[in-house]
C-alpha positions, 0 to 999 in steps of 0.5 A: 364645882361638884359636891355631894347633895346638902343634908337638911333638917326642919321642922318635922317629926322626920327631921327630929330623929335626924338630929345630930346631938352637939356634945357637951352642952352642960358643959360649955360657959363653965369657969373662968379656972384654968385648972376647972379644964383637964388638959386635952389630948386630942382625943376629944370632941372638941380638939379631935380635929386640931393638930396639938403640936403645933399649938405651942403649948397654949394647951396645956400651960406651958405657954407663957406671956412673953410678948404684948400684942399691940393694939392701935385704934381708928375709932368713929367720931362717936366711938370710945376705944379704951384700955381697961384693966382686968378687974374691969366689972364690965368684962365677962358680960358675954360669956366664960371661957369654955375651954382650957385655952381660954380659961388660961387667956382670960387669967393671963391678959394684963389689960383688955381693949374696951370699945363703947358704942353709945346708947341710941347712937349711930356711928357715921363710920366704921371703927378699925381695931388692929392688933399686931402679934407680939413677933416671931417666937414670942407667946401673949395673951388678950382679951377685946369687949365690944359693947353696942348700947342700947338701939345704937347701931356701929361696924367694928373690924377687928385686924389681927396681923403680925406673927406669934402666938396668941390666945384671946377671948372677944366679946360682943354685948349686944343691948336691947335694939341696937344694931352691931356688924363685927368683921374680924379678920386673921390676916396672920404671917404664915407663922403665926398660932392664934386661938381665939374665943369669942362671945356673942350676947344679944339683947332683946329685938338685938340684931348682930352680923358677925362676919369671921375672915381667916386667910394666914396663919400657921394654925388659927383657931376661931370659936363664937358662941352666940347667945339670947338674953331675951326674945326677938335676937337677930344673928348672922354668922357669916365666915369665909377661909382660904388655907394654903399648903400646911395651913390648919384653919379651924372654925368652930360655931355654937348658937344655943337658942334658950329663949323664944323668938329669936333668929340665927343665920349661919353660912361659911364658905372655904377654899383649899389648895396647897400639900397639907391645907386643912380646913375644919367647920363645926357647927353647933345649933341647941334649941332648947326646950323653952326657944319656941318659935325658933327660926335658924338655918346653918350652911357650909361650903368647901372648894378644895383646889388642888390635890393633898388639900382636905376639908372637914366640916360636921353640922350639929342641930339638937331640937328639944321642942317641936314649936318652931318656926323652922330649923335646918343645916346644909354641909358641901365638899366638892373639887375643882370641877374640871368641865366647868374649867373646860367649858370657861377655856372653850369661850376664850378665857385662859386656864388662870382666869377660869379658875380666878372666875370660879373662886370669885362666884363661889365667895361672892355671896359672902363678900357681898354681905361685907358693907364695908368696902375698904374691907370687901375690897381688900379681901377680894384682893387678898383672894387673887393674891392666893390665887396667884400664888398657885397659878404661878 
């Protein structure tokens, strides 16, 4: 693959004047009112990229519940799975919604699927929640809290597949100590519209792996903002996508550092092929003035396929102390490289298998990072699968 040379920050004085300011801080986790958010239009910083149309009405409240998305649980032997109502005092520990589709997801759920992982408890598997969308041509609304209780330690997949319209908010409540992987996967019909907000909150010496897999839907929109409520929060991010022809896949990350010593990681890694696929990274980090000793680093790579396929992807980083212990971004988008094709087919290997071992090695740090096997082994699948489909 060729690309162009990552741009980097750290914690320099050069690197300060380098800094992308990240809009409209002030203004994020501000209601839970839909009519607090002015309907957007496109032109805005946060939407500029998503394609409005085709959203369904989510947008601007013309979108109504028609339709329940089922939920089914496979939860470990010390993991409660339950269905709260959403008066709940629990829901909303995370964060409030930042944005108009949100705000109208968190008025719009009837019920909320609660999942406890116990105070000092570790669970002995993972917890598999899966969530069907509500069918062809029908429009619902949601909303999931995990919550990892003080020093317990738990995987959590969250499986979204089926066709519809959905709009969400996730929440992940991270106490003091303990130790939480999150996969979520959108394995959507090719139909499919999915608009998910979710919160990540990290307790003191709280350390979280939140792993974010798209591979269907017609649009699918992802959003995690991860927060610090006290020192010594651990964070990665780590996401991986593969958008086919017209598919739009958009992940769009914030990490606000307002407290000392904490840690994020991020790195997402995409691949696009197909007429009108369309992949878009936006990643956030604010390290306020109070976060001294901040350590945080965020990464982006993009593989575009074939021709007509397109990437975008915007790294943000807003210093307002120089007490770091360190802080940076990289961002990549390179095309297939023809002479690393060439040089694999000069040893034997057929043109299909070339590619297959290129996309294999350019995911493999991502899917290494996935502990859980059933769930790295079938998106390995699910990646020959689509590559598959072009070489055909």
């Amino acid at each position: 693959m060729t690309a162009p040379a990552d741009t980097n920050t750290s914690n320099t004085a050069a690197a300060a004047e380098a800094v992308v300011p990240a809009a409209s801080r002030a203004e994020r986790f501000s209601s839970y009112d839909v009519e607090a958010f002015e309907v957007p239009g496109g032109r805005e910083e946060n939407w500029r990229f998503t394609p409005m149309k085709r959203l369904r009405g989510l947008h601007d409240g013309t979108a109504v519940a028609d339709g329940e998305v089922t939920v089914s649980a496979e939860p470990a032997p010390e993991v409660t799975v339950e269905t709260v109502s959403r008066g709940d005092e629990r829901l909303g520990a995370a964060g409030v919604p930042s944005d108009r589709i949100a705000a109208q997801a968190f008025s719009s759920f009837a019920d909320a699927t609660l999942v406890t992982v116990p105070k000092e408890t570790k669970a002995s598997a993972p917890t598999v929640v899966r969530l069907t969308g509500p069918g062809e041509g029908k429009t619902a609304f949601g909303h999931v809290q995990v919550r990892a209780e003080q020093f317990a330690e738990a995987a959590i997949v969250l499986d979204h597949v089926g066709s519809g319209t959905y709009a969400d908010n996730v929440e992940f409540v991270i106490g003091d100590g303990a130790k939480l992987t999150v996969v979520s996967v959108q394995d959507w019909a090719d139909d499919a519209v999915h608009v998910s907000e979710q919160h990540l909150k990290l307790g003191r010496d709280a350390s979280l792996k939140h792993i974010v897999v798209t591979l269907g839907g017609d649009l699918v929109r992802v959003s995690p903002t991860a927060t610090f409520a006290d020192r010594g929060g651990d964070v990665e991010m780590l996401g991986l996508y593969f958008a086919d022809a017209g598919q739009h896949q958009e992940h769009r990350l914030f990490v606000d550092h307002a407290v000392p010593n904490c840690k994020s990681n991020v790195m997402y890694k995409g691949a696009l092929q197909g007429e009108g696929a369309h992949g878009v990274w936006i990643g956030d980090v604010l390290i306020r003035a109070a976060a001294e000793g901040t350590q945080t680093y965020e990464l982006n790579r993009n593989l575009v396929l074939t021709e007509g396929a397109r990437a975008d992807s915007v790294p943000n980083l807003e210093i307002e102390t120089g007490e770091i212990e360190g802080a940076g971004h990289a961002s990549a988008t390179g095309r297939f490289d023809d002479e690393q094709l060439f040089y694999l087919q000069s040893r034997g290997i057929a043109e299909g298998q070339a590619r297959r071992l290129v996309v294999r090695g350019f995911f493999h740090e991502i899917l290494a990072k996935i502990d859980i096997p059933e769930v790295r082994e079938r998106l390995a699948a699910a990646i020959e699968a689509e590559l598959e489909a072009v070489n055909a």
